[in-house]
Predicted model as a PDB file, atoms N, CA, C, CB and O in Angstrom, pLDDT in the B-factor column:
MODEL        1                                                                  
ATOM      1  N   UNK A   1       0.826  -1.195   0.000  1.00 55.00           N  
ATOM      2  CA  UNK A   1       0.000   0.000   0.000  1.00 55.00           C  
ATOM      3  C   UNK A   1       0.872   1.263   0.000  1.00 55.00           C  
ATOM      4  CB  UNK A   1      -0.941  -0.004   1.215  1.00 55.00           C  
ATOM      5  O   UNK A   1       0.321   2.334  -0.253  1.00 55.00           O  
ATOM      6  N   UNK A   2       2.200   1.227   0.265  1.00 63.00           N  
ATOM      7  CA  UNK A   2       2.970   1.958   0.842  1.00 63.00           C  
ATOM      8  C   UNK A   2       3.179   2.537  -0.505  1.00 63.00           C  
ATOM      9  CB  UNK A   2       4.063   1.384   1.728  1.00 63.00           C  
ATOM     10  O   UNK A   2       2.936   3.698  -0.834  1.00 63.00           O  
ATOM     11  N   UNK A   3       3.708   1.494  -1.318  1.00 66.00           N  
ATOM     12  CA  UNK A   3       4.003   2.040  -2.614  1.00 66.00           C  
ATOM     13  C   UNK A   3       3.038   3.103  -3.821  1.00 66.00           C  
ATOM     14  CB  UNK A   3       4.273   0.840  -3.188  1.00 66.00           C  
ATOM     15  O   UNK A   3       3.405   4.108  -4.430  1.00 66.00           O  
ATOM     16  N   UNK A   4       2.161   2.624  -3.823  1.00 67.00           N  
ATOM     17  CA  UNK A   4       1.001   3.128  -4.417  1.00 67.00           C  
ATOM     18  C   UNK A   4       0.908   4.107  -4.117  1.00 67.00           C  
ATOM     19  CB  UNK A   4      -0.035   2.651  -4.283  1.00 67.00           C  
ATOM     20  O   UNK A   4       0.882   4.865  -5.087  1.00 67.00           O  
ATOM     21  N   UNK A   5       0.760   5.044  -2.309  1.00 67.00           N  
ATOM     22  CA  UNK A   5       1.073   5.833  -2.058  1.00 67.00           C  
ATOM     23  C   UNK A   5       1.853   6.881  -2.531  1.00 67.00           C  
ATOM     24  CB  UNK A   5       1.200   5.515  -1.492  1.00 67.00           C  
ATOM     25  O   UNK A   5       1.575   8.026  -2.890  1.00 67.00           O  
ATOM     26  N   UNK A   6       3.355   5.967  -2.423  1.00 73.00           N  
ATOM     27  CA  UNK A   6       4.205   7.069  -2.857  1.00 73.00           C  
ATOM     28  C   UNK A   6       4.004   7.478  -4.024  1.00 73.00           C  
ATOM     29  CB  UNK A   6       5.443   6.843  -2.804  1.00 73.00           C  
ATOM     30  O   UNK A   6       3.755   8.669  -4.214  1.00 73.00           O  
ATOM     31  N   UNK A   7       4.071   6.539  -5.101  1.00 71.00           N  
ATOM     32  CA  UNK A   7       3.491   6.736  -6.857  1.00 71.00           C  
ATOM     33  C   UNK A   7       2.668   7.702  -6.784  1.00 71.00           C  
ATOM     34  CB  UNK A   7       2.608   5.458  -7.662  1.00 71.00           C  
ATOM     35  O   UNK A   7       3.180   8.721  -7.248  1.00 71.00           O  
ATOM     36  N   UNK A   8       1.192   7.921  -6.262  1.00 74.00           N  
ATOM     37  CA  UNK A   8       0.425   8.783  -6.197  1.00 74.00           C  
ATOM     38  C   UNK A   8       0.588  10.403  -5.608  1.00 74.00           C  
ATOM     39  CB  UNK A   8      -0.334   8.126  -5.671  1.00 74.00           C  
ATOM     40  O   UNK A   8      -0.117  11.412  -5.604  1.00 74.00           O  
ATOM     41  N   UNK A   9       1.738  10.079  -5.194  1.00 85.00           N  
ATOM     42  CA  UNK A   9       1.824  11.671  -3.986  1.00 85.00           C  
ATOM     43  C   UNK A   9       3.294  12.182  -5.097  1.00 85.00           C  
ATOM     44  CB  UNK A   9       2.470  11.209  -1.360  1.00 85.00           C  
ATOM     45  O   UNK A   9       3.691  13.347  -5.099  1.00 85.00           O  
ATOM     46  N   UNK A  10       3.892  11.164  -5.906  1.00 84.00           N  
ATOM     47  CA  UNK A  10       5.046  11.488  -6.517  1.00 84.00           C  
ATOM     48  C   UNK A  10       4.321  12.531  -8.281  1.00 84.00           C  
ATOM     49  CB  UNK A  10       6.055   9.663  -6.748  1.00 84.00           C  
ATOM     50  O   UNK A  10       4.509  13.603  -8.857  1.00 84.00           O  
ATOM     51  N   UNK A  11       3.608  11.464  -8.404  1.00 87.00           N  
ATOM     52  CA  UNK A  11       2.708  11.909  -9.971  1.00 87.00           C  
ATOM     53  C   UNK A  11       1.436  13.229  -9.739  1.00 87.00           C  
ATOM     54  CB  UNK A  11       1.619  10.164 -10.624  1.00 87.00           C  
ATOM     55  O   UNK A  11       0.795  13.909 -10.541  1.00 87.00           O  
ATOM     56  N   UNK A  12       1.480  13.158  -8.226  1.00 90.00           N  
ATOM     57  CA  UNK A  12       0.207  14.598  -7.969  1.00 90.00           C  
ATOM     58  C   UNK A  12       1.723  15.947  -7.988  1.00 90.00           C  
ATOM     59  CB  UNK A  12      -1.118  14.474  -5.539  1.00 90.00           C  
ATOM     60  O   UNK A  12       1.469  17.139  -8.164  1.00 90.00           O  
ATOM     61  N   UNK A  13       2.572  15.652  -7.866  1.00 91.00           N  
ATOM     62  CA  UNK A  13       3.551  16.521  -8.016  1.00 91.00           C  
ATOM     63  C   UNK A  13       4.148  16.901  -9.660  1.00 91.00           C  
ATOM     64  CB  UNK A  13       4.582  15.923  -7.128  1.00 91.00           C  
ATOM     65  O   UNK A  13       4.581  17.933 -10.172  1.00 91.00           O  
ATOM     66  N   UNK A  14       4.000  15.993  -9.982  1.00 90.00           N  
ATOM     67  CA  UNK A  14       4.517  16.188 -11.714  1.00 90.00           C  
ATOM     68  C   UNK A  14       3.298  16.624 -12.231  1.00 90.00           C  
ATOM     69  CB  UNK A  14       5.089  14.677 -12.688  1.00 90.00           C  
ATOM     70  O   UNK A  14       3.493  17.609 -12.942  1.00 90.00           O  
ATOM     71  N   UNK A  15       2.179  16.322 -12.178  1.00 90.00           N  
ATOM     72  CA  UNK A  15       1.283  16.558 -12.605  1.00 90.00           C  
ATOM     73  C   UNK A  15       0.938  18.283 -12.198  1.00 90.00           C  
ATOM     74  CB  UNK A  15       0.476  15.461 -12.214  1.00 90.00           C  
ATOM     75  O   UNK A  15       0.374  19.069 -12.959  1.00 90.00           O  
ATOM     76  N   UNK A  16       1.340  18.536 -11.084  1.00 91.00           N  
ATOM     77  CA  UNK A  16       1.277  20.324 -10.896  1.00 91.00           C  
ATOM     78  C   UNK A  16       2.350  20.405 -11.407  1.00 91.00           C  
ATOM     79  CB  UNK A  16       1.204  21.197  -9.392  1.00 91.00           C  
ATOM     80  O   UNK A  16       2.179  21.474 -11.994  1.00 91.00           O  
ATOM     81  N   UNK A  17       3.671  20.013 -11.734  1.00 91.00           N  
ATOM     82  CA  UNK A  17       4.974  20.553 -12.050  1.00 91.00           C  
ATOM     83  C   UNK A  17       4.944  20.984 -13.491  1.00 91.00           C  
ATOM     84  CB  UNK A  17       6.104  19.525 -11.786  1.00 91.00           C  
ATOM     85  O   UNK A  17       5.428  22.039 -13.901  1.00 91.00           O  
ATOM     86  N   UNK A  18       4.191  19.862 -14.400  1.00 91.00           N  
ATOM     87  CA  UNK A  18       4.377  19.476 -16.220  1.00 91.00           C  
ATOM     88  C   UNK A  18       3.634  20.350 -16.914  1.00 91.00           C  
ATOM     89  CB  UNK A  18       3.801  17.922 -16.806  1.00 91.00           C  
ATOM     90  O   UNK A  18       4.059  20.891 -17.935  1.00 91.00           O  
ATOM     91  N   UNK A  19       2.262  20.598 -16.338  1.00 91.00           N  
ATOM     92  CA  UNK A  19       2.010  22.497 -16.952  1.00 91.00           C  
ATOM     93  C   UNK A  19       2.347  23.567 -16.960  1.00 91.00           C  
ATOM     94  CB  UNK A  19       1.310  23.120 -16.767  1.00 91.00           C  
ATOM     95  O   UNK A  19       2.030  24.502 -17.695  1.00 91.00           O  
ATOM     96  N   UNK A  20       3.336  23.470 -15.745  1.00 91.00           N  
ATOM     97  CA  UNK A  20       3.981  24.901 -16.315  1.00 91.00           C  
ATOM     98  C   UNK A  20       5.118  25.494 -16.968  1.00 91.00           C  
ATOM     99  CB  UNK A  20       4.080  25.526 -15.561  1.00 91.00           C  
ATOM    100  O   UNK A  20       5.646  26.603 -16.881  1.00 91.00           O  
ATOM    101  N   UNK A  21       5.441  24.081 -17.896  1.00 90.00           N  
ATOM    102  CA  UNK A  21       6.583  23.742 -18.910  1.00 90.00           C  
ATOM    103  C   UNK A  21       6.174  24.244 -19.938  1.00 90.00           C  
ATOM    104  CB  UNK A  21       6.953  22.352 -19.183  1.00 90.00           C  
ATOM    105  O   UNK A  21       5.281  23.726 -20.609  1.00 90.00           O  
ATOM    106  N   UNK A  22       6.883  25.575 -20.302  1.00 90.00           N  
ATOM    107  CA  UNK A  22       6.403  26.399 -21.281  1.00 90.00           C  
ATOM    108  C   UNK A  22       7.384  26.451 -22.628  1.00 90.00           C  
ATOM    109  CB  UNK A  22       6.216  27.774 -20.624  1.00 90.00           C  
ATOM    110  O   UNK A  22       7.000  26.877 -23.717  1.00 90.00           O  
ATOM    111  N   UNK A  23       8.912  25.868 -22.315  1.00 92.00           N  
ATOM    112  CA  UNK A  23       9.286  25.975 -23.614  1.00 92.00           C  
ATOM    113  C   UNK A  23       9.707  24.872 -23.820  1.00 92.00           C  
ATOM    114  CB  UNK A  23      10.118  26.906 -23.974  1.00 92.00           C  
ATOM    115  O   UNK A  23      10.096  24.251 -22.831  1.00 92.00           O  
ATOM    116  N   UNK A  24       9.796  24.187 -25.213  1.00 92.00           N  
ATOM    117  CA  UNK A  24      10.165  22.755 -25.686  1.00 92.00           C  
ATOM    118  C   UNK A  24      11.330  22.355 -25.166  1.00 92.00           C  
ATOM    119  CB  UNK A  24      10.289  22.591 -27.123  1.00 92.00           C  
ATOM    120  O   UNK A  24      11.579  21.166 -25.361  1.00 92.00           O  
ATOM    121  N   UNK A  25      12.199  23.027 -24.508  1.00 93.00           N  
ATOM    122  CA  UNK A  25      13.581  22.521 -24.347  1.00 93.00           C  
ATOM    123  C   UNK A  25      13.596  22.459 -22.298  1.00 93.00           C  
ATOM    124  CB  UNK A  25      14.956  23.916 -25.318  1.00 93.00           C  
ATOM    125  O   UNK A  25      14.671  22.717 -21.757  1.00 93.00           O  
ATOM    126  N   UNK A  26      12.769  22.227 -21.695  1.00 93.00           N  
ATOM    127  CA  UNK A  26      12.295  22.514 -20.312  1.00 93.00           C  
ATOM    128  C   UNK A  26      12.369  20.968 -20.309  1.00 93.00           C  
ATOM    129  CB  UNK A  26      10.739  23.452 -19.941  1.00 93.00           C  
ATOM    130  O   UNK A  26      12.331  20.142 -21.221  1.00 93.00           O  
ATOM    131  N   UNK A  27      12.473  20.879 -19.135  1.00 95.00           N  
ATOM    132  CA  UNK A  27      12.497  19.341 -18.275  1.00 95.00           C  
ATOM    133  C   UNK A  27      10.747  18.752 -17.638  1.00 95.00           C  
ATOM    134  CB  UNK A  27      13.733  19.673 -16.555  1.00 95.00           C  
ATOM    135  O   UNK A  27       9.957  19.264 -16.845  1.00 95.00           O  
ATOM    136  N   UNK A  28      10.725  17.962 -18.137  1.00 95.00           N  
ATOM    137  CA  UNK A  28       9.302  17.771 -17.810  1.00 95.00           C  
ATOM    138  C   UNK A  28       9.441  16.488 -16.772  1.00 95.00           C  
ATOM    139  CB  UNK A  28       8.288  17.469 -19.264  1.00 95.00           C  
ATOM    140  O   UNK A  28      10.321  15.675 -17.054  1.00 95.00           O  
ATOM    141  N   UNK A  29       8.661  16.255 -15.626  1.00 94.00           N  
ATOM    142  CA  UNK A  29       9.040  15.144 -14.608  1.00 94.00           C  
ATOM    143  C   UNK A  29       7.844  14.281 -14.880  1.00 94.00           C  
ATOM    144  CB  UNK A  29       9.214  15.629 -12.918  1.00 94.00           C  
ATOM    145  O   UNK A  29       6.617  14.377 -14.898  1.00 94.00           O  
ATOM    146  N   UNK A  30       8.702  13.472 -15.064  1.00 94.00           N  
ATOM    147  CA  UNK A  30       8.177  11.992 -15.310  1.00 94.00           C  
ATOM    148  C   UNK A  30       7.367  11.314 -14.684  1.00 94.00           C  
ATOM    149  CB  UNK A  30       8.953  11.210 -15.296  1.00 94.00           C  
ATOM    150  O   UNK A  30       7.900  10.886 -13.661  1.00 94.00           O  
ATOM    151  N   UNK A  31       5.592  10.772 -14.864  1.00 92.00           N  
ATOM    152  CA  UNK A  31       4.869  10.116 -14.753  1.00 92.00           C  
ATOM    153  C   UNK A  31       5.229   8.692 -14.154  1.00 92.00           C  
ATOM    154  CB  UNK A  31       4.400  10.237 -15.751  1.00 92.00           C  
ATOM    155  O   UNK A  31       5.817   7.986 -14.973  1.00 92.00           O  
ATOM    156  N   UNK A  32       4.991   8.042 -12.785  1.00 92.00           N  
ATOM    157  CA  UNK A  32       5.540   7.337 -12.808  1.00 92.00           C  
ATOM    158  C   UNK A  32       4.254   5.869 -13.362  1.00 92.00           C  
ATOM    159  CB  UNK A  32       6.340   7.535 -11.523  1.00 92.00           C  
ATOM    160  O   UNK A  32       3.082   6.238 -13.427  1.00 92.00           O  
ATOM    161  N   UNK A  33       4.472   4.720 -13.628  1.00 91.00           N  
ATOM    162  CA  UNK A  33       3.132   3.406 -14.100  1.00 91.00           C  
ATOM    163  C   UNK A  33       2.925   3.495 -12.052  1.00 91.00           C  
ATOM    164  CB  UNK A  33       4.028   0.955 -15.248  1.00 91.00           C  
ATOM    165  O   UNK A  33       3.451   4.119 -11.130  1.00 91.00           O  
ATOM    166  N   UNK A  34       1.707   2.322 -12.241  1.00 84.00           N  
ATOM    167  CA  UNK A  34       1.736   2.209 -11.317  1.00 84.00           C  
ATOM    168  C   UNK A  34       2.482   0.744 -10.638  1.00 84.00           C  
ATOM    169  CB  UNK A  34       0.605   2.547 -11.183  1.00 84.00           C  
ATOM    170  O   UNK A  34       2.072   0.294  -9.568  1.00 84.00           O  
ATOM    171  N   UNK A  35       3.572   0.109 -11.377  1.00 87.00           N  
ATOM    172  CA  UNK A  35       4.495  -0.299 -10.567  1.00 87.00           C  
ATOM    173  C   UNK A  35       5.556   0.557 -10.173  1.00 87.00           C  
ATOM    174  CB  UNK A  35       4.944  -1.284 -11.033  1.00 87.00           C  
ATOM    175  O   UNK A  35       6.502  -0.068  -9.692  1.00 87.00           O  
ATOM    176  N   UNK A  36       5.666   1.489 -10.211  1.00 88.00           N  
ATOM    177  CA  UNK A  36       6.618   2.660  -9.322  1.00 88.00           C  
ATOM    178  C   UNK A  36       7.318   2.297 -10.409  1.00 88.00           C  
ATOM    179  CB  UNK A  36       7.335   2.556  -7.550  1.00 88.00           C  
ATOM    180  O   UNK A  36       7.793   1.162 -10.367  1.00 88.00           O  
ATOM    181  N   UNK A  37       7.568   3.116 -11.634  1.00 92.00           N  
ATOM    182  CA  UNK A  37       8.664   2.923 -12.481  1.00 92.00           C  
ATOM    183  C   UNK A  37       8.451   3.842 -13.429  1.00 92.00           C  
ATOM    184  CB  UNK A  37       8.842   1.606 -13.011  1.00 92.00           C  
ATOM    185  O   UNK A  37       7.274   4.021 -13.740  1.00 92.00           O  
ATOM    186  N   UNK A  38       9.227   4.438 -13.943  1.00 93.00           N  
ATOM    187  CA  UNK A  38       9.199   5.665 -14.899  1.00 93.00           C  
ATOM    188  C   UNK A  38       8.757   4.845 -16.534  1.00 93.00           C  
ATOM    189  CB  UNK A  38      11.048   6.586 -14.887  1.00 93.00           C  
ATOM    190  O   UNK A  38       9.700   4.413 -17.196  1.00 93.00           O  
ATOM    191  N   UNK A  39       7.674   4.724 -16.948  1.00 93.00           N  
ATOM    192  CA  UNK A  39       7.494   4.028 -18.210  1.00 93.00           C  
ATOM    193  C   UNK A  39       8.958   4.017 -19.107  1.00 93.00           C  
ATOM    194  CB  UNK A  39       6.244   4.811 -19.037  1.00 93.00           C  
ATOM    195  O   UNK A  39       9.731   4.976 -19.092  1.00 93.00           O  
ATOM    196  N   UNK A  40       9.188   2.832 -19.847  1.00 91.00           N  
ATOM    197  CA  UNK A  40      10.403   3.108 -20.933  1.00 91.00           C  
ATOM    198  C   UNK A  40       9.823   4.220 -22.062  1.00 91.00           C  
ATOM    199  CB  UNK A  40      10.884   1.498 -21.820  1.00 91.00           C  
ATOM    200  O   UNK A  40       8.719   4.108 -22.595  1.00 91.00           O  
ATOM    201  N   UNK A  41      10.810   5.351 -22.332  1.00 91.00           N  
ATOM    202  CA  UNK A  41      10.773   6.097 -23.476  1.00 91.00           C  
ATOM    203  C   UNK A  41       9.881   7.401 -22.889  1.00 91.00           C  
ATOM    204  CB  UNK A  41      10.109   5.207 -24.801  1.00 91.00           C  
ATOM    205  O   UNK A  41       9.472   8.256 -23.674  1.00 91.00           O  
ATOM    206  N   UNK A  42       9.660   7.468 -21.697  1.00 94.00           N  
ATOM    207  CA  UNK A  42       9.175   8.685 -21.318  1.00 94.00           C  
ATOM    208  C   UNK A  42       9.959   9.829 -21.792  1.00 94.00           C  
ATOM    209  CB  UNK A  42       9.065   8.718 -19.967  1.00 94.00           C  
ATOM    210  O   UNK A  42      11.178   9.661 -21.829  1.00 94.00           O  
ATOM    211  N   UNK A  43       9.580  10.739 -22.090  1.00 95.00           N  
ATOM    212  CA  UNK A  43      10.360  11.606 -23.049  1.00 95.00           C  
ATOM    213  C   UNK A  43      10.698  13.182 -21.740  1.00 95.00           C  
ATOM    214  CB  UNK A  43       9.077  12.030 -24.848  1.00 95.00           C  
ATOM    215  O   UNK A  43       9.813  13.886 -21.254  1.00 95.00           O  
ATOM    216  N   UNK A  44      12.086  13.301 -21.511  1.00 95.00           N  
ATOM    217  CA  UNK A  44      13.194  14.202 -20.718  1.00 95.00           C  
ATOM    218  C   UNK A  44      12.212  15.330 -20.836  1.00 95.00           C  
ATOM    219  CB  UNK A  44      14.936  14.480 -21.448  1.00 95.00           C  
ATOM    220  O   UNK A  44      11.598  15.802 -19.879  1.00 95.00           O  
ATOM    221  N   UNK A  45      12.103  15.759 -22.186  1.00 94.00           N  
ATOM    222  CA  UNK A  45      11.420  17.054 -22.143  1.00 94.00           C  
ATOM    223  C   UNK A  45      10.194  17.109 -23.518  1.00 94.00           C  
ATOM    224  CB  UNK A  45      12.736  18.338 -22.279  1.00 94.00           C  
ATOM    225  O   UNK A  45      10.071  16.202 -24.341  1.00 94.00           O  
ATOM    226  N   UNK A  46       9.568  18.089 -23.508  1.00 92.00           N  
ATOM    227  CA  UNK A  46       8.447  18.558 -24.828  1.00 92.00           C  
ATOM    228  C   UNK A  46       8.953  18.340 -25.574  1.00 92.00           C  
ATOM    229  CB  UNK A  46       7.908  19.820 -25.179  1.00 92.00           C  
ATOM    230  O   UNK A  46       8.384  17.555 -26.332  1.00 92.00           O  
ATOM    231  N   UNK A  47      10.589  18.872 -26.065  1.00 94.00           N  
ATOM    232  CA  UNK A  47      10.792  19.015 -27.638  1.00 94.00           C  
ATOM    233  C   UNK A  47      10.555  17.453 -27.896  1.00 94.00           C  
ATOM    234  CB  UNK A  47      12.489  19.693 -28.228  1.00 94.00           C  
ATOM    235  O   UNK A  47      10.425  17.227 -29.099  1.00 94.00           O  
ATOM    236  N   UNK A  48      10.468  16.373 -27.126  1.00 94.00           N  
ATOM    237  CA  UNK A  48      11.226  14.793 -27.984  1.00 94.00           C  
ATOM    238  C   UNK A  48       9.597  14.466 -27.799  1.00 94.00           C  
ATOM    239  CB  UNK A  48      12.871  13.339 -26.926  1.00 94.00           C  
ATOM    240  O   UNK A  48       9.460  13.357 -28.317  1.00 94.00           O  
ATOM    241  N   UNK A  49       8.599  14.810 -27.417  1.00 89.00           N  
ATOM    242  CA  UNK A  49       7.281  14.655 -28.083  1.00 89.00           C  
ATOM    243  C   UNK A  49       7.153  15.073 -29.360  1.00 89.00           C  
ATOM    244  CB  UNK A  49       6.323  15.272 -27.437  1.00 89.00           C  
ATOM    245  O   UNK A  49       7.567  14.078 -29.955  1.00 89.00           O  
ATOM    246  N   UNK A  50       6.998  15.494 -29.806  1.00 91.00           N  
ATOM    247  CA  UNK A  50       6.933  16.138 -31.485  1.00 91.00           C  
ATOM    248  C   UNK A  50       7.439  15.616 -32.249  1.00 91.00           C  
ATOM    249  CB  UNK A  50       7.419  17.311 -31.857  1.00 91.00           C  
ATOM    250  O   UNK A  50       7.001  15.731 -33.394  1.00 91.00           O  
ATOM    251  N   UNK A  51       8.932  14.555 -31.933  1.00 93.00           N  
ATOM    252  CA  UNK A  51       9.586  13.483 -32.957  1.00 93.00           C  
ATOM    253  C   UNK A  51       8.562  12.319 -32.725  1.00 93.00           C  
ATOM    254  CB  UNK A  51      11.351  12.980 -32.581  1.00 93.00           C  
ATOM    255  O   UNK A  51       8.368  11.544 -33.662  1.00 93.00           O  
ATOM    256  N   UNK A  52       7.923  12.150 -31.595  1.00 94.00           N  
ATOM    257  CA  UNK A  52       7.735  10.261 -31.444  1.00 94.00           C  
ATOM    258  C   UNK A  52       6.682  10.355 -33.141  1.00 94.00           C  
ATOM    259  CB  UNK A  52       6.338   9.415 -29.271  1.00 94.00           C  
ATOM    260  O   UNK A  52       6.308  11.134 -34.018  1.00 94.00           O  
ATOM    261  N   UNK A  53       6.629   8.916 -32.689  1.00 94.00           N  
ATOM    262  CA  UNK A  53       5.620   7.960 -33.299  1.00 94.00           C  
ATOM    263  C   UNK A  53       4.447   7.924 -33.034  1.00 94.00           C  
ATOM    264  CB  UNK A  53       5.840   6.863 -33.158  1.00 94.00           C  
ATOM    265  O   UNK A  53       4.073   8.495 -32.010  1.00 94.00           O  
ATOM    266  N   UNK A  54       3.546   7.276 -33.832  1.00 93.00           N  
ATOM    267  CA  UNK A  54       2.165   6.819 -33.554  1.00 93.00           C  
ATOM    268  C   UNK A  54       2.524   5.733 -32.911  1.00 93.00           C  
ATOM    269  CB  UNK A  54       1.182   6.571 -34.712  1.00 93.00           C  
ATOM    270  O   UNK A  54       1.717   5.255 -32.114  1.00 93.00           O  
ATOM    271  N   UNK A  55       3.612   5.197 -33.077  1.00 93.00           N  
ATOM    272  CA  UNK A  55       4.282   3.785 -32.250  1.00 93.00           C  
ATOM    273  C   UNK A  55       4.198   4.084 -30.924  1.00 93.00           C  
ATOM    274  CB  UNK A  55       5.944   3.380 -32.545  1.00 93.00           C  
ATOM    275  O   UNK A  55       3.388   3.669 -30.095  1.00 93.00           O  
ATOM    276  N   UNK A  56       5.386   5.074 -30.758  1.00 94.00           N  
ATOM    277  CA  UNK A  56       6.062   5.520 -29.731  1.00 94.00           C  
ATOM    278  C   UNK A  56       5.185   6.070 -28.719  1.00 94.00           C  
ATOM    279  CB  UNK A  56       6.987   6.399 -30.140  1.00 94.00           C  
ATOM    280  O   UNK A  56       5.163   5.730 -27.536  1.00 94.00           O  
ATOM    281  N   UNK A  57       4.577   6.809 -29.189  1.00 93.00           N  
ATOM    282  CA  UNK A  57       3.526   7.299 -28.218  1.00 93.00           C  
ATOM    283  C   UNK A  57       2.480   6.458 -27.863  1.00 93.00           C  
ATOM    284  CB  UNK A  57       2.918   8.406 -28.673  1.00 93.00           C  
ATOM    285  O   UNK A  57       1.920   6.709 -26.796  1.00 93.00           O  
ATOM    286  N   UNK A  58       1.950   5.167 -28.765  1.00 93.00           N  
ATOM    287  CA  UNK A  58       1.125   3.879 -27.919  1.00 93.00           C  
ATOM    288  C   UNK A  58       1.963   3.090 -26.961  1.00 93.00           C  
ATOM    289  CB  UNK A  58       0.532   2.699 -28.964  1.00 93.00           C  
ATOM    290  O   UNK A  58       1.470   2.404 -26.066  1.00 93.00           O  
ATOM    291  N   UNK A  59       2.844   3.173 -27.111  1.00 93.00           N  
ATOM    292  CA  UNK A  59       3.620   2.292 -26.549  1.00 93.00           C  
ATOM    293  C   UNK A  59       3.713   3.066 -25.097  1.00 93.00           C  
ATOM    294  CB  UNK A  59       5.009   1.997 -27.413  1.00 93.00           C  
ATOM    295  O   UNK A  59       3.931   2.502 -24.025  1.00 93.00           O  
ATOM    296  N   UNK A  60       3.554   4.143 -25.243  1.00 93.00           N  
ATOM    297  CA  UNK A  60       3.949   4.988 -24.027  1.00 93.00           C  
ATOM    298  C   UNK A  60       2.488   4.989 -23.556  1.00 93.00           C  
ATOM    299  CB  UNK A  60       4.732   6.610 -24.311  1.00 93.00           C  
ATOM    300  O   UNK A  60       2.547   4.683 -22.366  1.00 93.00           O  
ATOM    301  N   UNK A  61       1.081   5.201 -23.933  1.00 92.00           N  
ATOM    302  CA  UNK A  61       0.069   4.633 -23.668  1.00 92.00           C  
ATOM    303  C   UNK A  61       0.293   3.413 -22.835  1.00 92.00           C  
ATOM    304  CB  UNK A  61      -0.540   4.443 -24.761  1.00 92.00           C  
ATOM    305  O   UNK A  61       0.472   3.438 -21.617  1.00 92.00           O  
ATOM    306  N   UNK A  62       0.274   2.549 -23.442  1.00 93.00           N  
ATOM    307  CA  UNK A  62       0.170   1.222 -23.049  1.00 93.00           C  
ATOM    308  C   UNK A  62       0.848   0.947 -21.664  1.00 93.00           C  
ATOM    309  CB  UNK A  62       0.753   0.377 -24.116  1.00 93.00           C  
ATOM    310  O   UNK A  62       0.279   0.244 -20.830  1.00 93.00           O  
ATOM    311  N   UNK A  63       2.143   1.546 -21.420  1.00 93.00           N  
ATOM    312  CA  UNK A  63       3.116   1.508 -20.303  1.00 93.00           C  
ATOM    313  C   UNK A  63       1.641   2.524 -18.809  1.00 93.00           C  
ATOM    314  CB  UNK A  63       5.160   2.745 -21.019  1.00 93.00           C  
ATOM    315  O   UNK A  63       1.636   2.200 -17.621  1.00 93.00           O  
ATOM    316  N   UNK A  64       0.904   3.361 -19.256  1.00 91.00           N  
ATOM    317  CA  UNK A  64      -0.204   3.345 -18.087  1.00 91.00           C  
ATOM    318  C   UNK A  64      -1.275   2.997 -18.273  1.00 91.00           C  
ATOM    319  CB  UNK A  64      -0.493   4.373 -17.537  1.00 91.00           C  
ATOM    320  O   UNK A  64      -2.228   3.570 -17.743  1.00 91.00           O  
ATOM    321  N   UNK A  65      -1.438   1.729 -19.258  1.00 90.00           N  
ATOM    322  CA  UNK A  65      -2.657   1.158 -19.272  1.00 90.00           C  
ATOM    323  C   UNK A  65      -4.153   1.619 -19.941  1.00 90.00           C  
ATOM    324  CB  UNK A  65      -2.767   1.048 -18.092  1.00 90.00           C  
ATOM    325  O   UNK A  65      -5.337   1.343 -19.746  1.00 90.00           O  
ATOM    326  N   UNK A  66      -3.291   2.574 -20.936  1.00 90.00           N  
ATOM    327  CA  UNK A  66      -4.185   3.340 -21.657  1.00 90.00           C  
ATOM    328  C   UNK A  66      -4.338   2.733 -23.055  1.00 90.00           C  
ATOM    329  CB  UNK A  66      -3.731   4.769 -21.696  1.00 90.00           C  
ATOM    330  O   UNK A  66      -3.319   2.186 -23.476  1.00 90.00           O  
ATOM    331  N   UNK A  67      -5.365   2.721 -23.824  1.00 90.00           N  
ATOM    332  CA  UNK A  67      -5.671   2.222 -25.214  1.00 90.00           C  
ATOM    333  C   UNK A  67      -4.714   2.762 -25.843  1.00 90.00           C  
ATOM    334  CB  UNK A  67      -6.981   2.533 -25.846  1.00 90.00           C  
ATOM    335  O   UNK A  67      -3.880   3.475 -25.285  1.00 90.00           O  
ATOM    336  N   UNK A  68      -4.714   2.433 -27.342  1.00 89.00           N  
ATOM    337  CA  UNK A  68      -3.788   3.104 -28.324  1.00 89.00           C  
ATOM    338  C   UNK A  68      -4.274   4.497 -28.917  1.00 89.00           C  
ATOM    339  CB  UNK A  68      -3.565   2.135 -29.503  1.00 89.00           C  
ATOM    340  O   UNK A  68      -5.312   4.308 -29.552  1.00 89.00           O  
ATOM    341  N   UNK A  69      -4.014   5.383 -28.925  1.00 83.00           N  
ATOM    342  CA  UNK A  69      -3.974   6.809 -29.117  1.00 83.00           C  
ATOM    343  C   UNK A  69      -4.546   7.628 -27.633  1.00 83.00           C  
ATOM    344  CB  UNK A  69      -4.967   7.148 -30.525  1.00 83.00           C  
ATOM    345  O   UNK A  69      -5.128   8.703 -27.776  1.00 83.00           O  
ATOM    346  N   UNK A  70      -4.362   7.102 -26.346  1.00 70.00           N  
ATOM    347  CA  UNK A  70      -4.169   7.385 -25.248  1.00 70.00           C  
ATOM    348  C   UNK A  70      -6.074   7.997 -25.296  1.00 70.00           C  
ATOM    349  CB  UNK A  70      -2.630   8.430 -24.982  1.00 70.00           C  
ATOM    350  O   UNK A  70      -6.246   8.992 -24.592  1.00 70.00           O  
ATOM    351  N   UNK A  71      -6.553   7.803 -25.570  1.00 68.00           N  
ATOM    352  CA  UNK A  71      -8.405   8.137 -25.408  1.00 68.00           C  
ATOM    353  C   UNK A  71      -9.034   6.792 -24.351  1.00 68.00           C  
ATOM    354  CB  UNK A  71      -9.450   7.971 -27.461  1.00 68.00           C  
ATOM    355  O   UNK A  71      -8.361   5.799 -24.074  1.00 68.00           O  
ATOM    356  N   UNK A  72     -10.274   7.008 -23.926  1.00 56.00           N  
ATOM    357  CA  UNK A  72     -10.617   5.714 -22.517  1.00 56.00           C  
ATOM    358  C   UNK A  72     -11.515   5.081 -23.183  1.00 56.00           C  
ATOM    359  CB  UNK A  72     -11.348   6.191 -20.804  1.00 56.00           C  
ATOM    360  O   UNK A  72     -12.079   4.105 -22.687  1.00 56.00           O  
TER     361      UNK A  72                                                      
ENDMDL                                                                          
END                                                                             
């Protein structure tokens, strides 16, 4: 339970932190899954969103359990 916790109190922090990343080259903090682990290919900052994939970005879906093109 402990863990889940932390995941949750870690991602309510990125989640206030990642909007107010205003230029592409800014550090954006990482989402963690909920096995406490930073998904593979989470992307450092904005600018390396704009290169991925339709791949890349399901795949990054998929790592929180989200459908493919991240919609519920």
């Amino acid at each position: 339970m402990k863990t889940r916790i932390d995941v949750l109190d870690y991602n309510a922090q990125a989640r206030q932190y990642n909007p107010d990343v205003i230029s592409p080259e800014e550090f954006l903090e990482p989402i963690k899954t909920s096995t406490n682990v930073v998904a593979p290919g989470f992307p450092e900052m904005v600018l390396q969103l704009f290169g991925f994939t339709v791949r890349q970005m399901d795949a990054l879906f998929a790592s929180y359990n989200m459908p493919p093109g991240g919609t519920w």
